[in-house]
N, C-alpha and C positions, 0 to 999 in steps of 0.2 A: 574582460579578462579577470579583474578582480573578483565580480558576482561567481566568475566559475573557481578560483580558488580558493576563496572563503566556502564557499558549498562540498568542495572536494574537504575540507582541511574540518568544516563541520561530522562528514560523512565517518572523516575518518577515527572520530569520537566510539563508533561504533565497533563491535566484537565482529570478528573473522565471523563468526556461525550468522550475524546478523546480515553481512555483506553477499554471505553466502546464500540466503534465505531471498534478498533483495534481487539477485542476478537468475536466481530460479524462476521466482516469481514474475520477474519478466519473460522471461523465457516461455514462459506456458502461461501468460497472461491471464490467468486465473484460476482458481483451485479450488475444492472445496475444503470445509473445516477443517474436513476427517484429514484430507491429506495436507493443508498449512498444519494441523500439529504433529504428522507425520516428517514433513519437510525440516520444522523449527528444530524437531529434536535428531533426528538425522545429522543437521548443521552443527548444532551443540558438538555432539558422538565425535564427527570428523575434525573437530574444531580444537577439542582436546582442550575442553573448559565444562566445569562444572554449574551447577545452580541446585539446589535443593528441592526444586520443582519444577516442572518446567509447563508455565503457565502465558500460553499464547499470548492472549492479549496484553502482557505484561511484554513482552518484546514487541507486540505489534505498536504500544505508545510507544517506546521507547524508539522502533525504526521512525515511525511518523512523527517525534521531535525533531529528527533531523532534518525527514524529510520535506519537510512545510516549507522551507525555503527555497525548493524546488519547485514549490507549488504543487507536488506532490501530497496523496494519504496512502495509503494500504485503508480500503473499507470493505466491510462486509455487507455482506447483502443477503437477502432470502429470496429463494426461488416460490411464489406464490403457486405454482400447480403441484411442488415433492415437496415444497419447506427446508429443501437441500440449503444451507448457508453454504457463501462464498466468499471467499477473499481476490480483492484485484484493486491494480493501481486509479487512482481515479485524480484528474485532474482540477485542481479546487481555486483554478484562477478563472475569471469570470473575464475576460477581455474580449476583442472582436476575433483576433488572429481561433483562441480557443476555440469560439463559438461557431471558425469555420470547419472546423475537423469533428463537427459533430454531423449526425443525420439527420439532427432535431431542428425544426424553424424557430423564428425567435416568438412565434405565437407559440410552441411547444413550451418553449422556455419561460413563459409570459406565463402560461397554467400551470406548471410544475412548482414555478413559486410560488403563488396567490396558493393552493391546494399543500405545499408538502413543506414549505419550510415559514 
């Protein structure tokens, strides 16, 4: 009960356009650049807040400060056949329960670390 109010009362550190940005992006569980910087400034527009530039990655740290204690990111990714980048939520908790909501074995898991991180 506390982990969940401390995380809401974290969350709610956050600007209406950012919450707004966060609920989308669930929603359509992924997107590419072109449209998270379509989405982020959209949010801004409706949200009836300013910024002098409106530079994704600079809200995408700032949602994922909050986010981390959800064990959530917002990460990007590149599509290696179009080079399309993408934005989507990725879960950065390494436990058993995690590792059953994957499609991936833990020999999968076993090479992806030894190779990519």
């Amino acid at each position: 009960h506390y982990f969940i109010q401390s995380n809401l009362r974290a969350m709610s550190a956050l600007g209406v356009e950012h919450h707004m940005f966060v609920q989308t992006l669930a929603a359509r569980r992924i997107v590419s650049e072109k449209e998270a910087v379509e989405l982020i400034t959209k949010c801004i527009e409706l949200s009836d807040v300013s910024y002098p530039t409106v530079e994704l990655p600079d809200h995408i740290t700032k949602i994922n400060s909050k986010l981390s204690d959800l064990f959530l990111e917002i990460r990007k990714g590149t599509c290696e056949h179009t080079a399309t980048k993408y934005y989507c939520f990725v879960n950065n908790q390494e436990d058993e329960i995690s590792k059953l909501c994957s499609n991936y074995s833990p020999q999968d898991f076993a090479y992806f670390r030894s190779h990519y991180m």
